[in-house]
N, C-alpha and C positions, 0 to 999 in steps of 0.2 A: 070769931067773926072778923078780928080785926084783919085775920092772919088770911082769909080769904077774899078781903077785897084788896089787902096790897097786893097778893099773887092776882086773884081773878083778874081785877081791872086793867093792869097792862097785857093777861095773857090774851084777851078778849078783845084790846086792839090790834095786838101784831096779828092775832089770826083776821079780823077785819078788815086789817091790812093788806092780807094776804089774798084774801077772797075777792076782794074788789078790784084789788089793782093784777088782774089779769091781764095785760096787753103784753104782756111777755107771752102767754100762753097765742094770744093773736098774730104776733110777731111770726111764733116758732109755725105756726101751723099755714102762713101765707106761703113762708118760704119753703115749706113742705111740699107743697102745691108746688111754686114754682117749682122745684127739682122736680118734681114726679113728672110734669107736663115734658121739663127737658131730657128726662131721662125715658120717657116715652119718642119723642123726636129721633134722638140716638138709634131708640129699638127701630124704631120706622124704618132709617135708614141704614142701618146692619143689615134688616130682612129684605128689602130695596137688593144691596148689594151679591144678599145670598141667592135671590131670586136670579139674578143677573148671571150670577155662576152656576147657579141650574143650569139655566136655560145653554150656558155655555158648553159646560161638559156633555147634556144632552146631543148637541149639534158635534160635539166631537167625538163622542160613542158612535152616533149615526156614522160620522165619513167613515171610524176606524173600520167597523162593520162592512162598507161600500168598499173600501180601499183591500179589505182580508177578503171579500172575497176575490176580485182584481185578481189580486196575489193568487191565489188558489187555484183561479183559470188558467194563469202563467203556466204556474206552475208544471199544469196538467198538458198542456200543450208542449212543455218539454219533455 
């Protein structure tokens, strides 16, 4: 009996310890958030960016299209 209150009673406050004083786990999980929110920002503007070169190489597929056939007429008229 003796031998289970010198173990029990200090192991029953570190785990006590441990349980309560949680603001580490608050800590890790704010800053979690923050990343995520910033690393959403990022994606936003990646996809921003890729949208922009869509729309880029669309408009440059079109001319090359306009431009081939140009050519073709030339061509044919020689």
């Amino acid at each position: 009996m003796h031998d289970v209150i010198v173990v029990g009673v200090p192991l029953l406050a570190i785990l006590a310890g441990i349980f309560f004083n949680r603001n580490d786990l608050k800590d890790l999980r704010a800053e979690m958030h923050g990343l995520r929110a910033e690393m959403n920002a990022r994606f936003n503007k990646v996809e921003e960016r890729l949208g922009g070169i869509d729309a880029d190489l669309r408009q440059f597929y079109h001319l090359t299209g306009k431009l081939e056939g140009r050519v073709d007429a030339i061509e044919k008229r020689s």
